[in-house]
N, C-alpha and C positions, 0 to 999 in steps of 0.2 A: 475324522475331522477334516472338511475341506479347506486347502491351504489360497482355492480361487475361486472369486465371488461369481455371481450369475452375472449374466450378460446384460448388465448396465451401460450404455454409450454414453459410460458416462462423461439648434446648440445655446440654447434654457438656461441658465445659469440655474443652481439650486437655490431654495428657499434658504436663508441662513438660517432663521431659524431651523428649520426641521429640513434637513437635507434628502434625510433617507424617504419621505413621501414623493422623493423625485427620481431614485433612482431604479424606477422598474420602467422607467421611460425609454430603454435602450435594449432591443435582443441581443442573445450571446447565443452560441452555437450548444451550450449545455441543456437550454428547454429556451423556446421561444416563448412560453406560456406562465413562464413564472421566472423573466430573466431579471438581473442585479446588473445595471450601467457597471461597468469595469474603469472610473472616468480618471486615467491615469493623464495627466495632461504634461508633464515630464519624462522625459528618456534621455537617462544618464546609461552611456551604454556601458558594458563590461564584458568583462573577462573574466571577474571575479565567481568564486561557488561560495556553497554552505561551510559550516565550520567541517573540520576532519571528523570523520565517521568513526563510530565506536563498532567495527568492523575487528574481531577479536584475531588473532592468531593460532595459530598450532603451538602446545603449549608446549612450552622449552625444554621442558623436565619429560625425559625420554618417556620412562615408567607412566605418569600423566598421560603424555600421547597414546602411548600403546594402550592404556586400557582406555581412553576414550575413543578410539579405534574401535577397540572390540566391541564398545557398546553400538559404537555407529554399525559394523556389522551385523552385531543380534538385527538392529532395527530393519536393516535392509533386508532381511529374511520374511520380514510381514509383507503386505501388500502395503503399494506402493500407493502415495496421495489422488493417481486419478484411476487405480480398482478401488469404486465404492461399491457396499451394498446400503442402502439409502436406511439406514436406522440410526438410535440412539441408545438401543437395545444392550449392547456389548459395554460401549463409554458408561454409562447406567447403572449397570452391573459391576463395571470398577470403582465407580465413585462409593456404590453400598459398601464393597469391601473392603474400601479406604478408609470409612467411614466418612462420607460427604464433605471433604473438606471446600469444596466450593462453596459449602453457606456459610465459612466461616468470614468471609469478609464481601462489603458491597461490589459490585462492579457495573460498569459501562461496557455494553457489548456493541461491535460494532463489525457492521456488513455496506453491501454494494458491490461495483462493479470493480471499478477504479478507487486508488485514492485513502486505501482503508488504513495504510500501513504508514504513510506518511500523517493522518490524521489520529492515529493511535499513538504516536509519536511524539504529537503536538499535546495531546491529550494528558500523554505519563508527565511531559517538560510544566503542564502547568499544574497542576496536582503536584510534582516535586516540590515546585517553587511557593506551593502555598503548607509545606513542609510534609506532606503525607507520602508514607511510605509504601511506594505503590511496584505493582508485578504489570509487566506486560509481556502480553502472548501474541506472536506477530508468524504468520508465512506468509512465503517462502522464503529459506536464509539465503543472503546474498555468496556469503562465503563458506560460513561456520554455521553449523548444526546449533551451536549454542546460545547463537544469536535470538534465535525463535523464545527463549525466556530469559527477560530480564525482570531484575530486581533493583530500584532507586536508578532506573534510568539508566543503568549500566548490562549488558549483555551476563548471565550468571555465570559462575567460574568452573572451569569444567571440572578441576573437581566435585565442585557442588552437584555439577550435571550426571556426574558418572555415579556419586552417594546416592542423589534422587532415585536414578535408574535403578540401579541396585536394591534401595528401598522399597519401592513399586514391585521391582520384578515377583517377587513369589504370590503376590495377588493379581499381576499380569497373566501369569499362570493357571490359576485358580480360575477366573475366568476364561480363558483359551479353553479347560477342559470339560467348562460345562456351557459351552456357546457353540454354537455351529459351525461358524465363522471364526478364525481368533482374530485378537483385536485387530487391528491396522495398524502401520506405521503411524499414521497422525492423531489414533485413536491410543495410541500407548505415549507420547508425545504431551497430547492435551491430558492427559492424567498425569503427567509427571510434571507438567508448570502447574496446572491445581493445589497438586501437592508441594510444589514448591511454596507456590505465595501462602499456606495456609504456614510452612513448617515455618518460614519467615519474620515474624506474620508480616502482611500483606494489611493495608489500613484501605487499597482498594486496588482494584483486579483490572486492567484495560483489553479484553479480549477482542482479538478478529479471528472470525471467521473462517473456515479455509475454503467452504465452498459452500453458496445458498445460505441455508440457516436454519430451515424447518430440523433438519434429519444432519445437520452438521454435528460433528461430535462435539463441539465448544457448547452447544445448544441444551446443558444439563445445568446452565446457569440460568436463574432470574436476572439479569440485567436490571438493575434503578434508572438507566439509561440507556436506550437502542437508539443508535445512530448509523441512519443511513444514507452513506456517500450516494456519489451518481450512478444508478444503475443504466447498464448497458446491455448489449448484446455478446454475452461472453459462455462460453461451458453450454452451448444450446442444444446438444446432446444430453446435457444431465439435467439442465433446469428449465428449460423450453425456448421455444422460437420465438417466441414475443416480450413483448418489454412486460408485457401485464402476465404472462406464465411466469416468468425468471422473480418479477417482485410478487408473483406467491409466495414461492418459496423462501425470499429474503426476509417475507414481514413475518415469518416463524420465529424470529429472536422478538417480537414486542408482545411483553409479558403483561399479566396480569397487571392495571395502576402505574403501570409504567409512563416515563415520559419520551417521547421520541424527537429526537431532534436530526431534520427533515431535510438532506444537500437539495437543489434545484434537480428536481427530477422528467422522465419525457409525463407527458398528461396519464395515459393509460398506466402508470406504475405510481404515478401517485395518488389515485384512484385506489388503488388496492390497498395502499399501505394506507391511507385514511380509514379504509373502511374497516382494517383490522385493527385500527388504534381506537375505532367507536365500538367494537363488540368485545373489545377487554378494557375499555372505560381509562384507555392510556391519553394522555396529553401528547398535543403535536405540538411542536415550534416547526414552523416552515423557513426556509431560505429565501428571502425575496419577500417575505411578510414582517414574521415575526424577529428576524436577524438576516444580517449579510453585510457584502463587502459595499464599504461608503465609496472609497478612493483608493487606489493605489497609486504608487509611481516607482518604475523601475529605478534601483538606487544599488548602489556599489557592492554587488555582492549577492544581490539577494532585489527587495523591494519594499519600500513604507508602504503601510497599509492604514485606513481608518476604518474598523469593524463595529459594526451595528449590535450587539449582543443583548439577550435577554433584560439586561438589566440598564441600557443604556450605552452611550457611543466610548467608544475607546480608539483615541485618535494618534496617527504619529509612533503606530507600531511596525517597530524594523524584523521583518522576516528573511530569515539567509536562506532563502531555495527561491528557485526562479518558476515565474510562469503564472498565472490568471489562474491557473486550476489550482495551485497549492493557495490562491490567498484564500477562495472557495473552501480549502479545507479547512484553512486557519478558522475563519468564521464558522465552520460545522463545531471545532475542537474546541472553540471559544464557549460556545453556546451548552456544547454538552458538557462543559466543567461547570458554567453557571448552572444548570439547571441539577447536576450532584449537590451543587451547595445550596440547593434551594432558592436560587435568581428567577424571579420570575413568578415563584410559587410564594412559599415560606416568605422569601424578604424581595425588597424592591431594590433594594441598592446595589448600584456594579460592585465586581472587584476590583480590588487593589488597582489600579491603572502602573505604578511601577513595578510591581510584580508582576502580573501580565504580559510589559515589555521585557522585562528580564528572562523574562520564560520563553518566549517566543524566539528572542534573540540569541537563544542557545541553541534552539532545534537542528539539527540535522537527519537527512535523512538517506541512507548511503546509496547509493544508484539510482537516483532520479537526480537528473541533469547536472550529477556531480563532474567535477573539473581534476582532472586524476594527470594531466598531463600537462606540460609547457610547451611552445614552440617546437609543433606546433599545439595547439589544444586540443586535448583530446579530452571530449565529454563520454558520461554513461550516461543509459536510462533506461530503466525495463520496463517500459512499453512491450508491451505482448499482447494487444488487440487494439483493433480502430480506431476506440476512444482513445485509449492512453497517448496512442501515436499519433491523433492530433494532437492533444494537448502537448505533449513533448514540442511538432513540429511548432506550431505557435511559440509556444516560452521560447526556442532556441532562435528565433527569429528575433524576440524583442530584446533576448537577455544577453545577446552576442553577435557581435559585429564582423560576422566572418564573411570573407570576400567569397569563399570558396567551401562548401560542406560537403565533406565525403560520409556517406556510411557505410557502417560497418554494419552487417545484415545476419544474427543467425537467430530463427526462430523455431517452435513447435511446430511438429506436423499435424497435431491438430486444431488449430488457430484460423482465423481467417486472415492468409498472408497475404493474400493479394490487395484486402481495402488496406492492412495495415502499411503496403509496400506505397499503393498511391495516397493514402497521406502523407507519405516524407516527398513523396514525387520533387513537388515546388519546391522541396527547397536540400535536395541533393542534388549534386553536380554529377557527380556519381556514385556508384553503391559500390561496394565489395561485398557479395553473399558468401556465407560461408556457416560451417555447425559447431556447434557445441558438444560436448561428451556424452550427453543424455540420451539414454534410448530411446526417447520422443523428440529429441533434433530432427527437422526437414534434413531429407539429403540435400549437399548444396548445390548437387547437378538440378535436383529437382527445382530449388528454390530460387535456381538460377532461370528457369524456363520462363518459371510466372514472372520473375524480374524483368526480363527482355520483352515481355509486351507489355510491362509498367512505364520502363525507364527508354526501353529502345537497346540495339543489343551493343551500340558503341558507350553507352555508359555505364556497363555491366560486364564484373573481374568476377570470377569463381576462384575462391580460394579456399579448399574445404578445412584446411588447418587452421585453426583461429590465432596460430602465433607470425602464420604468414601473409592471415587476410589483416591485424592490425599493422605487418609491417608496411602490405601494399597500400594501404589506406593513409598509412603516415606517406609513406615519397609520393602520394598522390598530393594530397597537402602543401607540400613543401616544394611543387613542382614551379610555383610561382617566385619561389624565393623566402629569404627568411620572414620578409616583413610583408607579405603576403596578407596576411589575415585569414590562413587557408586552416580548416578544423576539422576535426573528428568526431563523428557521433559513432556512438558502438550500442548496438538497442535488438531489440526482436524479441527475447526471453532474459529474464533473470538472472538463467544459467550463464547466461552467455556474457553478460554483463560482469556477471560475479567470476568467471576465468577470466577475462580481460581485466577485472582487476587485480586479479594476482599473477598477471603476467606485465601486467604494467608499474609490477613493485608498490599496488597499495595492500599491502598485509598480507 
């Protein structure tokens, strides 16, 4: 049995009445061809983040740790999330010998480029709050392995985690020895939150993705609901060079009857994803059509929002994460909880509008433009390609009033660093580049190179230790004084993000 896969790389006023007939009157930089006015006419600045992350710890109880230890290491003996062999074949074969526990409850699957893990999020908070008891399957973990399945909105307990594993393993097994390949690290992963929300039970499943969608191992579910965030130019080794290759492969999750609910996408990808919602006779809602964001206005912490949703306007909703791309998600997670309860289809009538804001107004979502520090501020964001790293630089421009932004820079080396280093350009004072632990970390000699013909080579520190790039980054900061206004962004990968938070004491 081979243990390594084959060589995969891998200024109008609005209508009062009907407001929303006027707001495609404005491009946004997400699609110029199907854009949503962002008509935020307010800037109340801040400092403030989301509510505190449900970012778990190592668990106290020695015994506890140690064996969910060793499970993490069983895990790390498979292949790792980017050796794929492009099938469903092996995941397939587990679910048989599980007995299929993915059809025992509905789910919403959800893909794209950007965006997937914060609207999955939004997704499980409103589905909580209309009382159903819901699983979410989310990568990559910021900190904790355990994070990647949760149950009623809560990350699961590692007990639970280490009994699942345990439970799964001897049909993990079984399959490893009659497959070619054994399974994968995210391929034994995604069987063991299946079988989570089944043994639960689970009232409905919120799946993402890990990669594409066609041949993703999550891809053994029917989704009631395929929603797909903004696709980009990401993974173009595994899913192709063009926006219209990559949304082939994404529009593999819209199933049979399905409904799809549509983020504003570029024209050639959403070409594709129409065409495969009319040869499985699936319902579209589009963004910028059929749903989207009326109004925002940046507001203490976060931003009010009025979203357009299947069923009609939902005005005067407070969201704790910052930035024009998350209100965009909010209205995708809006729309795809309407169209589970049949908004749209089955019944005409919105939801709850105080449930709705209750739900929303609880969301967090841990390393996007979280606030982990004080004087000076130090922000996360795992931004780890183009897009992300505009939207990050955008929101941290509206959402914070910093005289002075350093970043803090460690990304993958198979990423595109350099468009992701001139999006922060404008609005770094200077960078610290530096890596993370991961055997796919840029070296930071290297990542220091491509920085010095981004930034220029006097606003560029190489500090390859990550405990020394955020100390350099902080006295860069503070070089102005206390009351300076001078901050910290820490971004590039996930990983990096996620040691910066546990080096900066959050969990």
């Amino acid at each position: 049995m081979s243990e390594l896969p084959p060589d995969h790389n891998a200024d109008d006023q609005p209508d009062p009445l009907d407001p929303f007939d006027e707001i495609i009157a404005e491009e946004t930089d997400r699609d110029p061809d199907l854009a949503v006015i962002e008509a935020g006419s307010r800037t109340l600045r801040t400092q403030g983040g989301p509510p505190d992350a449900d970012i778990p710890t190592r668990p106290a109880d020695p015994e506890v740790d140690k064996a969910l230890r060793e499970v993490e290491t069983e895990l790390a003996t498979r292949w790792g999330e980017t050796k794929l062999e492009p099938s469903v074949s092996r995941i397939a074969a587990l679910m048989d010998v599980l007995g299929e526990p993915q059809r025992s409850y509905p789910s919403i699957h959800i893909t794209g480029t950007n965006g997937k893990t914060s609207t999955a999020r939004m997704i499980e908070a409103l589905l909580g709050a209309f009382e159903l008891r819901t699983g979410r399957y989310t990568s990559p973990h910021v900190q904790s392995i355990t994070e990647r399945i949760s149950l009623d909105g809560a990350p699961i307990a590692p007990e639970r985690f280490i009994e699942t594993y345990q439970d799964i393993k001897p049909y993990v097994e079984m399959v490893d020895a009659a497959q070619e390949y054994r399974l994968s690290f995210f391929e034994v992963l995604t069987g063991m939150a299946y079988a989570a929300f089944a043994d639960a039970p689970a009232d409905v499943a919120v799946v993402e993705v890990g990669m594409g969608g066609s041949w993703d191992a999550t891809n053994v579910i029917d989704g009631d609901v395929a929603v797909i965030t903004p696709i980009d130019l990401d993974h173009t080794d595994r899913l192709g060079t063009t926006h219209a290759e990559i949304a082939t492969e994404k529009a593999g999750i819209i199933k049979q009857g399905a409904t799809v609910i549509m983020a504003q996408q570029p024209v050639e990808a959403a070409q594709v994803l129409l065409k495969k919602a009319v040869e499985v006779d699936a319902t579209v809602a589009r963004e910028g059509l059929e749903f989207g964001v009326v109004e925002r206005q940046v507001a203490v912490g976060g931003q009010l929002v009025t979203l357009r949703g299947l069923g009609g306007e939902y005005p005067e909703v407070y969201l704790p994460l910052h930035g024009a791309h998350q209100a965009h998600n909010a209205a995708v997670a809006l729309s795809a909880v309407e169209a589970f309860f049949g908004v749209g289809a089955q019944r005409a009538d919105a939801l709850d509008l105080d449930t709705v804001r209750k739900a929303f107004a609880a969301v967090a979502s841990p390393g996007r433009l979280e606030v982990v520090r004080r004087s000076p501020t130090v922000v996360l964001d795992a931004a780890h390609n183009p897009a992300g790293a505009r939207a990050a630089a955008a929101a941290i421009g509206e959402a914070f009033q910093f005289s002075r932004l350093i970043g803090v820079v460690g990304a993958s080396g198979d990423k595109n660093v350099r468009e992701l280093l001139e999006a922060f350009e404008p609005v770094f004072a200077e960078v610290v580049v530096t890596q993370n632990s991961s055997h796919r970390a840029m070296d930071a000699d290297e990542l220091a190179g491509i920085a010095v013909e981004v930034f220029g080579e006097e606003r560029v520190q190489v500090e390859p230790r990550l405990p020394d790039a955020l100390e350099a980054a902080i006295t860069l900061a503070e070089e102005e004084g206390e009351f300076s206004g001078g901050g910290v962004l820490v971004t590039g990968s996930v990983i990096t993000v996620g040691e910066a938070r546990l080096l900066l004491g959050r969990g």
